[in-house]
C-alpha positions as CSV (number, residue, x, y, z in Angstrom):
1,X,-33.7,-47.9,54.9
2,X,-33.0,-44.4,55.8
3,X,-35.3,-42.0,56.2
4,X,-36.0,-39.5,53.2
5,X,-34.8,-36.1,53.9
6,X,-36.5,-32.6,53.2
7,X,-37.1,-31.2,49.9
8,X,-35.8,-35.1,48.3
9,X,-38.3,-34.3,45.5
10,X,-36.0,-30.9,44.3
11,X,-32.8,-32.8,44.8
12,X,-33.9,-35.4,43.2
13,X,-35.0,-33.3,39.9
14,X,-31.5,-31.2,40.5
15,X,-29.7,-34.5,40.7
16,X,-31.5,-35.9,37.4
17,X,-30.8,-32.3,35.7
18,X,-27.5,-32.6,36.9
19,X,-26.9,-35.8,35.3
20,X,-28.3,-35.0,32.3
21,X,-25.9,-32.9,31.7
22,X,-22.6,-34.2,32.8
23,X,-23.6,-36.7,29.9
24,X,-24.5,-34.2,27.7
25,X,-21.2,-32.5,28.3
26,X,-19.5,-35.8,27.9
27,X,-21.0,-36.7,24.7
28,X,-20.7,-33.8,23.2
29,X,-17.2,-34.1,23.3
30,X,-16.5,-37.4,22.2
31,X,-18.7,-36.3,19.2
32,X,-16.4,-33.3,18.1
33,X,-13.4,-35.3,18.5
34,X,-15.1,-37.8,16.4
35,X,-16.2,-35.9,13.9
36,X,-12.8,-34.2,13.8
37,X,-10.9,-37.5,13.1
38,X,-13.3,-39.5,11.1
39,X,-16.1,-36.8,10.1
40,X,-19.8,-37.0,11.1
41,X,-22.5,-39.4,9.8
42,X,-25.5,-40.1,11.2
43,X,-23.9,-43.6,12.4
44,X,-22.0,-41.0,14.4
45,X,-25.1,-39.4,15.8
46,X,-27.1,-42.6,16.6
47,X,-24.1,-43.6,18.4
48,X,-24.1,-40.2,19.9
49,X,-27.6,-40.5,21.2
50,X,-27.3,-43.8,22.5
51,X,-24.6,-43.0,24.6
52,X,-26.4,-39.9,26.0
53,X,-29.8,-42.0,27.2
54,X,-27.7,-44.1,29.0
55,X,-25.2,-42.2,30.6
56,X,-28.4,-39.7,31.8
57,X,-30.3,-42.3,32.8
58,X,-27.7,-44.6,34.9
59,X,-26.2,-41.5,36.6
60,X,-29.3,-40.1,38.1
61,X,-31.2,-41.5,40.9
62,X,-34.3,-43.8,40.8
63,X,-37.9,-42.4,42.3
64,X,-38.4,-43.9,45.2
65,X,-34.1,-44.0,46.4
66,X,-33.1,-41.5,49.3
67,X,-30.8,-38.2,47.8
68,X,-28.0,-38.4,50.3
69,X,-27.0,-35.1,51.6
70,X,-23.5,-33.5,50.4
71,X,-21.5,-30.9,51.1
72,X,-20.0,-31.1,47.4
73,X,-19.7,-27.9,45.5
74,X,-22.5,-27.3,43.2
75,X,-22.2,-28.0,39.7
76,X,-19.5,-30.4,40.9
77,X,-21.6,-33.8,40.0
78,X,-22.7,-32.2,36.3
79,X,-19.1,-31.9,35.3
80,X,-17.8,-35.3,37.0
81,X,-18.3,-37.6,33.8
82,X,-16.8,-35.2,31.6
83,X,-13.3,-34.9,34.0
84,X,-13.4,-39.0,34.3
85,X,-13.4,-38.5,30.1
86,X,-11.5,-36.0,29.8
87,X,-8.3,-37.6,31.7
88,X,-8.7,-40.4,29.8
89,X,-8.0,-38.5,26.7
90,X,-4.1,-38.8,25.7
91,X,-4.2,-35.3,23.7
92,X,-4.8,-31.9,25.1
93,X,-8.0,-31.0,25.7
94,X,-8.8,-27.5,27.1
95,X,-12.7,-26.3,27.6
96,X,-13.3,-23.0,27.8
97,X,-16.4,-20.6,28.6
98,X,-17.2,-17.9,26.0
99,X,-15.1,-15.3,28.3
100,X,-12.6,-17.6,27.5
101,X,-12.1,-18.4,30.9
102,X,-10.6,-22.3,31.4
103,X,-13.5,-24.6,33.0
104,X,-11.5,-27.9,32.7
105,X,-8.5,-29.6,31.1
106,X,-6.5,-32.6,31.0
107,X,-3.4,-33.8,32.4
108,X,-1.7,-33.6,29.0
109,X,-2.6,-30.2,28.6
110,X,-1.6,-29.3,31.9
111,X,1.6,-30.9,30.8
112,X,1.5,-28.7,28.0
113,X,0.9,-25.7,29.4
114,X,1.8,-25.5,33.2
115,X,0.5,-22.0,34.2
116,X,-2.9,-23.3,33.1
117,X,-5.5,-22.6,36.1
118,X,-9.2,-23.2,36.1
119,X,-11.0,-19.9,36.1
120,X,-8.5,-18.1,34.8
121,X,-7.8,-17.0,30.9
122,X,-6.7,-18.8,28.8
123,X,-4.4,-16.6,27.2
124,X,-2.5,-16.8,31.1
125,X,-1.0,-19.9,29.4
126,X,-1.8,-20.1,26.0
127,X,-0.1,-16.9,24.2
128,X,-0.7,-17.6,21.0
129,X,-2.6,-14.9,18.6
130,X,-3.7,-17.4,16.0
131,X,-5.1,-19.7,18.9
132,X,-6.9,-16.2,20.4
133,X,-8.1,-14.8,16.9
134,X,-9.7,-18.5,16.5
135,X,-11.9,-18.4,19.7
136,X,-12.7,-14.9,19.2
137,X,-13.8,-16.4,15.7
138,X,-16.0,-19.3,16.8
139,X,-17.7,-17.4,19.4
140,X,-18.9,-15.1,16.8
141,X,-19.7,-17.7,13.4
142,X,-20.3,-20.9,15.8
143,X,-18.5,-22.5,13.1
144,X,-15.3,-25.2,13.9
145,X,-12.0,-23.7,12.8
146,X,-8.5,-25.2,13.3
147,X,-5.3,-23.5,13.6
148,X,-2.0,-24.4,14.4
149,X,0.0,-23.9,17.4
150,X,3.7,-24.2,17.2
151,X,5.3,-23.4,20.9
152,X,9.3,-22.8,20.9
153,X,9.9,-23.4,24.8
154,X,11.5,-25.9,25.7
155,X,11.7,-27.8,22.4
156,X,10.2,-26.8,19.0
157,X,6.6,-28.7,18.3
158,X,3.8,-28.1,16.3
159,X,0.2,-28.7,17.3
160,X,-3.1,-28.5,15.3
161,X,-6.0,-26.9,17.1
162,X,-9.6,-27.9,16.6
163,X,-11.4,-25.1,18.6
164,X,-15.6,-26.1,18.4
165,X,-18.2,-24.5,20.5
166,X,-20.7,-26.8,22.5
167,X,-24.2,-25.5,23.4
168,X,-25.0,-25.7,27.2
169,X,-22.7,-23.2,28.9
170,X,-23.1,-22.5,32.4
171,X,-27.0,-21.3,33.5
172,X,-27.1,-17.6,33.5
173,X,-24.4,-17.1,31.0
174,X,-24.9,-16.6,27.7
175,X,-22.9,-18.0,24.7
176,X,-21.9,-21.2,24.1
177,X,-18.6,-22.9,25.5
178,X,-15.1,-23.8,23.6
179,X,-13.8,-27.0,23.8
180,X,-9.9,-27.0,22.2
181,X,-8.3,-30.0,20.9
182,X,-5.0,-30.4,20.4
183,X,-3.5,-32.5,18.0
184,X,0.7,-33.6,18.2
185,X,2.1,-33.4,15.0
186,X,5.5,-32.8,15.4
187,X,6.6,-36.3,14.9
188,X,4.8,-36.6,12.1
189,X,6.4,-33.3,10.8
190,X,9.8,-34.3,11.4
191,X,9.1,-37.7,9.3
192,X,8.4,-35.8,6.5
193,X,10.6,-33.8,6.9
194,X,13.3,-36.5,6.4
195,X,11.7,-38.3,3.8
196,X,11.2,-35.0,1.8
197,X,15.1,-34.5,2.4
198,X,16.0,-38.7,2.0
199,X,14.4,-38.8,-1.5
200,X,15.6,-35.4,-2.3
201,X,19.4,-36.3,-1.7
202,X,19.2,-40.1,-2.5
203,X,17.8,-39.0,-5.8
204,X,20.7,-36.5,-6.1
205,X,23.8,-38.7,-5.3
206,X,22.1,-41.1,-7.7
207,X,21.9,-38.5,-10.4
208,X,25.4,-37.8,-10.7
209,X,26.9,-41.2,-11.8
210,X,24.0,-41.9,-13.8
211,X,24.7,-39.0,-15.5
212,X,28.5,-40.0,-16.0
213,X,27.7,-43.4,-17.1
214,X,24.9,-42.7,-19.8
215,X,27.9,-39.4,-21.1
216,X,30.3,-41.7,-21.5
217,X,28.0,-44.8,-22.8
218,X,27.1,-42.3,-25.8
219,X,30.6,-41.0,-26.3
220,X,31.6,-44.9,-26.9
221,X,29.2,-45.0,-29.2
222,X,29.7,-42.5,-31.3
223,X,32.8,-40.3,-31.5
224,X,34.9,-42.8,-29.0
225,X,33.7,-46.1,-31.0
226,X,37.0,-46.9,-32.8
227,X,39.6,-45.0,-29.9
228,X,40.5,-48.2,-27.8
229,X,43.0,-45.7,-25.6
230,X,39.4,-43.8,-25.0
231,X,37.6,-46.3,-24.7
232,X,39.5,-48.3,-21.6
233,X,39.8,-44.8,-19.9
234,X,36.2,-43.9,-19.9
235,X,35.7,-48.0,-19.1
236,X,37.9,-47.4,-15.7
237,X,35.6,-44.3,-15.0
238,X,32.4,-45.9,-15.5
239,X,33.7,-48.6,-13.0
240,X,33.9,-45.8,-10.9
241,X,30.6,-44.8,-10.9
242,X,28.9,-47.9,-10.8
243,X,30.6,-49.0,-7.4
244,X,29.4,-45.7,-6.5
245,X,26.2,-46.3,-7.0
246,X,26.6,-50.0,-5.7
247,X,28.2,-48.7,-2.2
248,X,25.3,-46.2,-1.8
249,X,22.4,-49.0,-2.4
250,X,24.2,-51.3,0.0
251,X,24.4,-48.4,3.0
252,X,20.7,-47.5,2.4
253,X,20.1,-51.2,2.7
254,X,22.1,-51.6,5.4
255,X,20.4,-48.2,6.8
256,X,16.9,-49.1,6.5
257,X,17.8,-52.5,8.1
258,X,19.2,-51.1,11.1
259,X,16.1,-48.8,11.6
260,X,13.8,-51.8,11.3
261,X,15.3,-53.9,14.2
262,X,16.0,-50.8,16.0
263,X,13.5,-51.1,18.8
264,X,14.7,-54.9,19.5
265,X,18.2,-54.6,21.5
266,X,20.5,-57.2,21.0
267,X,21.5,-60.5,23.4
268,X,23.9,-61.8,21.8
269,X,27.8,-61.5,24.2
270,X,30.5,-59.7,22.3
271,X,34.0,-59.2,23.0
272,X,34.7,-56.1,21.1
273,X,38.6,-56.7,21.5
274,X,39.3,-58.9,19.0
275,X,36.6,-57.3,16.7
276,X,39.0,-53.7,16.8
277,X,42.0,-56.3,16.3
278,X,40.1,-57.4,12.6
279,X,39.0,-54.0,11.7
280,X,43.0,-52.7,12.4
281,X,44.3,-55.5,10.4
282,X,42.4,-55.0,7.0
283,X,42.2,-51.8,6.9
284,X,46.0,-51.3,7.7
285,X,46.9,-52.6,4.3
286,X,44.7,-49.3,2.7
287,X,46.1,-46.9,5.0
288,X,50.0,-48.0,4.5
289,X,48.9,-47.1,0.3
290,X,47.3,-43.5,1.8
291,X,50.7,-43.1,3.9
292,X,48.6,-43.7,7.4
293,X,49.4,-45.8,9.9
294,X,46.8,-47.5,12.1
295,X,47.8,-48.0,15.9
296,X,45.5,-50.0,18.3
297,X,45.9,-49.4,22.0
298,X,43.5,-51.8,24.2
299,X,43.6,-52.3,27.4
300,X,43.9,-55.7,29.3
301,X,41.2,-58.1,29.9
302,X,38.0,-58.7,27.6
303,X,35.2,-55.9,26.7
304,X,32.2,-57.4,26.5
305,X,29.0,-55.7,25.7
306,X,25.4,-56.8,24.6
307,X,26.0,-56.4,21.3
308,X,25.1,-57.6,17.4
309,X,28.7,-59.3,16.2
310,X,28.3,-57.6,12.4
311,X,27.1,-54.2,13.2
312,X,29.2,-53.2,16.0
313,X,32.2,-54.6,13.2
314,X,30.3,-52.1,11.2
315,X,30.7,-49.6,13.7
316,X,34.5,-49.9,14.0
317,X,35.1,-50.1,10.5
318,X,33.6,-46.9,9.7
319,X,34.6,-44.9,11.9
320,X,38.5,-46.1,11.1
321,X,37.7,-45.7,7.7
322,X,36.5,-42.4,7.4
323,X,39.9,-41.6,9.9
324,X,41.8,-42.8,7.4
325,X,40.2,-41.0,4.2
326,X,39.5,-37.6,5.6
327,X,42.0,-37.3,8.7
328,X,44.7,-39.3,7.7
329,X,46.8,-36.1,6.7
330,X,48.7,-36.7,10.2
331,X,50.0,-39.9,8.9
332,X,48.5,-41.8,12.3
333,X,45.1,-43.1,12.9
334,X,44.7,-44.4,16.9
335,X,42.4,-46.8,17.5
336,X,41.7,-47.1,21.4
337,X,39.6,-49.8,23.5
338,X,38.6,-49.4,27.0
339,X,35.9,-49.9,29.8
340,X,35.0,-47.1,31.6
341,X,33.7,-47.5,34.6
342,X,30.1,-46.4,35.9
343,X,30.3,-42.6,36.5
344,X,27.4,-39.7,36.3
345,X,24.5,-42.1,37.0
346,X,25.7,-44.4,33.8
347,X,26.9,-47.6,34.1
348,X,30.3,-49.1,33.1
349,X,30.7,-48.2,29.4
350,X,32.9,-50.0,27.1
351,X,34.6,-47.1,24.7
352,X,36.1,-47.4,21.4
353,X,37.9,-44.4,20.2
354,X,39.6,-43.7,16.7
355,X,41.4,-40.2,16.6
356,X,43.0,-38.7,13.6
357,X,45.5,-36.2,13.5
358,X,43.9,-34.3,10.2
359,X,42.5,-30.9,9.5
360,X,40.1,-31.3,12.1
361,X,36.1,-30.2,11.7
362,X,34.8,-26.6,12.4
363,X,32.3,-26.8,15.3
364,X,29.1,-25.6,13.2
365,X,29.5,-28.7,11.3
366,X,29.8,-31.0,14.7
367,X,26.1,-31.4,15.4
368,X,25.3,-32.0,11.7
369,X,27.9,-34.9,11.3
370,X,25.2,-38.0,12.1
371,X,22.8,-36.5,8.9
372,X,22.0,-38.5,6.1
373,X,24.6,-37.6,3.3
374,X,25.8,-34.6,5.3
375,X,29.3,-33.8,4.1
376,X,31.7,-31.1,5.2
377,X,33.6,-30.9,2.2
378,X,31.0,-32.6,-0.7
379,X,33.8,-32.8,-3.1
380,X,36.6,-34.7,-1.0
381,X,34.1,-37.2,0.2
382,X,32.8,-37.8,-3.4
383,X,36.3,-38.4,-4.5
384,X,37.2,-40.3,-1.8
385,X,34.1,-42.4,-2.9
386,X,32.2,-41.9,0.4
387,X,28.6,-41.7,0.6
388,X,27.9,-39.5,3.3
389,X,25.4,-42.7,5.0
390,X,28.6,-43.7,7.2
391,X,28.4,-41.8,10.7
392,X,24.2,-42.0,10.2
393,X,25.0,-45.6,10.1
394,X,27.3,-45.5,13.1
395,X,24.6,-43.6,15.2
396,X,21.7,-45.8,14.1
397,X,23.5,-49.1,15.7
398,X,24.9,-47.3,18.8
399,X,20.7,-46.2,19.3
400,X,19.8,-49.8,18.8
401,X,22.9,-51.0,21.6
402,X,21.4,-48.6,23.8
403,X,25.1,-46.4,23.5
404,X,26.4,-43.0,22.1
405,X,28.5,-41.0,19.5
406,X,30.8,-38.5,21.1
407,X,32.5,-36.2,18.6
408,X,35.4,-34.2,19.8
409,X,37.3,-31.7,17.4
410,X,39.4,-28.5,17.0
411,X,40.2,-27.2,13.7
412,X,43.8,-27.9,12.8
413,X,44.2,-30.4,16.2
414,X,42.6,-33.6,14.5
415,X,39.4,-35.3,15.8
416,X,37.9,-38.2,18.3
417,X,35.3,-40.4,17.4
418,X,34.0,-42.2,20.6
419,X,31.5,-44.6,20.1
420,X,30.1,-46.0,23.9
421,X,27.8,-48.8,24.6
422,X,26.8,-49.8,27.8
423,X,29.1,-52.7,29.4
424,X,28.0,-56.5,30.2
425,X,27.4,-56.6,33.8
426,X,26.9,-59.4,36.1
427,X,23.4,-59.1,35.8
428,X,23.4,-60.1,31.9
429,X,26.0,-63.6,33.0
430,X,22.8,-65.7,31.6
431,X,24.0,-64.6,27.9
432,X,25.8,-66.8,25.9
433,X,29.0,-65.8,23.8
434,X,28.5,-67.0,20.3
435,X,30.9,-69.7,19.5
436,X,32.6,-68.2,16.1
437,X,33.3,-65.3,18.2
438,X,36.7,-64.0,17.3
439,X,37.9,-67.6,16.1
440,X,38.9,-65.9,12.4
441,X,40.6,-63.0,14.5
442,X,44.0,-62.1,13.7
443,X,46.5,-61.5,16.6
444,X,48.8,-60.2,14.3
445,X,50.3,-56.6,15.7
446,X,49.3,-53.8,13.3
């Protein structure tokens, strides 16, 4: 055994001190995040308790072992549970003394805040006057506060601060320390945010030809009972509505299954050729009543992606569809197939294209185009019986195939739709290419 060295008995009460409080330290906060989440009980603080005799009492050294000497900074061994915790912690947690001087943080909060140095202020990184007022607050109530953070650089997110004090600073300073905890809640913000605006404008497009119907219900009834010339006009109008309404259930449907299955990426081999063949065929017949014609221009050889058969049919059709009903003022709707090859880091990309030669969209409406029930011109696209679900329809399958939505315009010089998903590659030959594939295709020029 080796010897005992000089003065063991004071490390060894150091060391025991020492350990006692890198648990304490530890425990402490695990507690405040727990009682932030779940609230406090005394279940809570047995737990608590527990967790503090044991971790004191395996980290310090047994009477009787030697104290190895070390060169390690002191104070280094009281705080070394509390960094293993704290990096295990997924959400940022910052503590800091009551100078507000950082002792320790986390990687994510590192992440959050780069400029964030140990034994510097906080406010170095954290320039926030709500976040400030709050510690100033807890250091003088000892009370738990939260606030909200909401940084703007890089990207907008909003974060809710639980700032807590926790007795046992640092010896020979008084005032207790901070510990900040920082809560993500922009996704959650941004959910409710679009379910806020999905009710709000489902329950409005719904409104409207309910409205018509139940106007014209009670106009048959009463002064319209005996007009039969009335009567089949306001029938035809009520028709109307109600495939309306029926186009709008079926796309939230159609919608909400997309999203469902959007984290499972199709396996199935698709050759999108003779899919843009279909969608050219029978629509063609709609445009030649609108005065449009439809042109498809694909190039040689098959495009085969990784693909789900009926939504990337989806895809096609709705993008030549709404070319057709709001760009088809040109008289010519091109439809264009391709596979790009790989370029920019991106691998071969198969591209299907519809371009309109129509009014064209102003570029403040561009980024807005993929929105639930976003419209340029509300009016046209009621008339035109559109739902405004089509384009969010489009993006929601190109997420799930792993592709994009490119949309190209100049007002007055018509518009491209480019819809890319990522090409079948050697590496994906194991796939099988469903055997209905294309077999009901027409090879019919448009």
């Amino acid at each position: 055994m080796p010897p005992f060295l000089p003065g063991a008995s004071g490390a060894l009460t150091a060391a025991r001190r020492a350990a006692w409080r890198g648990a304490l330290c530890a425990v402490l906060v695990v507690l405040a995040i727990q009682a932030w989440r779940h609230g406090f009980d005394l279940g809570t603080g047995l737990a608590g308790l527990v967790a503090l005799l044991a971790g004191g009492l395996a980290a310090a050294p047994r009477r009787g072992e030697p104290v190895p000497r070390s060169d390690a900074a002191p104070g280094r061994g009281r705080h070394g549970l509390a960094e293993a915790l704290l990096a295990n912690i997924p959400d940022p947690v910052i503590l800091i003394d009551r100078r507000s001087l950082v002792i320790e943080s986390n990687a994510a909060a590192r992440a959050l805040l780069p400029s964030l140095r140990p034994r510097h202020p906080l406010s170095f990184a954290l320039r926030d006057p709500d976040v400030l007022d709050g510690i100033e607050t807890v250091l003088r109530t000892g009370e738990p506060l939260k606030t909200v953070y909401s940084p703007r650089v890089p990207t907008e997110r909003t974060f809710e601060v639980q700032i807590g004090a926790m007795q046992g600073g640092e010896a020979g300073r008084a005032g207790p320390n901070l510990v900040l905890f920082l809560r993500d809640l922009t996704s959650a913000q941004r959910l409710e945010t679009m379910r806020v605006d999905f009710v709000a404008n489902a329950s409005h497009e719904l409104r409207t030809p309910l409205a018509s119907l139940l106007g014209f219900i009670e106009t048959l009834q009463g002064p319209a009972r005996d007009d039969a010339k009335a009567r089949e006009r306001f029938l035809g109008i009520m028709r109307v509505q109600a495939l309306r309404m029926t186009r709008l259930i079926d796309d939230l449907l159609s919608l909400s299954r997309i999203e469902l299955r959007a984290h499972v990426p199709p396996t199935e081999v698709v050759d999108v050729g003779p899919l843009a063949r279909q969608i050219a065929d029978a629509l063609g017949v709609i445009a030649r009543e609108r005065g449009v014609a439809i042109t498809l221009d694909a190039t040689s050889g098959p495009h085969r992606v990784l693909g789900d058969r009926d939504e990337i049919l989806r895809v096609i059709e709705n993008l030549v569809e709404n070319a057709v009903k709001y760009g088809g003022d040109g008289g010519r709707v091109e439809l264009r197939l391709e596979t790009l090859p790989a370029e920019d880091g991106r691998p071969p990309q198969v591209e299907i294209a519809v371009r309109d030669e129509g009014p064209g969209i102003a570029p403040e409406h561009l980024p807005r185009l993929t929105e639930r029930f976003y419209r340029v011109d509300a009016v046209s696209s009621r008339q035109q019986g559109g739902t405004g679900l089509g384009l969010a329809i489009v993006k929601h399958i190109l997420n799930r195939h792993r592709g994009r939505l490119v949309i190209e315009s100049t007002p007055g010089e018509g518009a491209t739709f480019r819809a890319l998903i990522p090409a079948l590659t050697p590496a994906h030959g194991d796939a099988k290419t469903t055997a209905d594939q294309g077999q009901a295709t027409s090879r019919r020029p448009v």
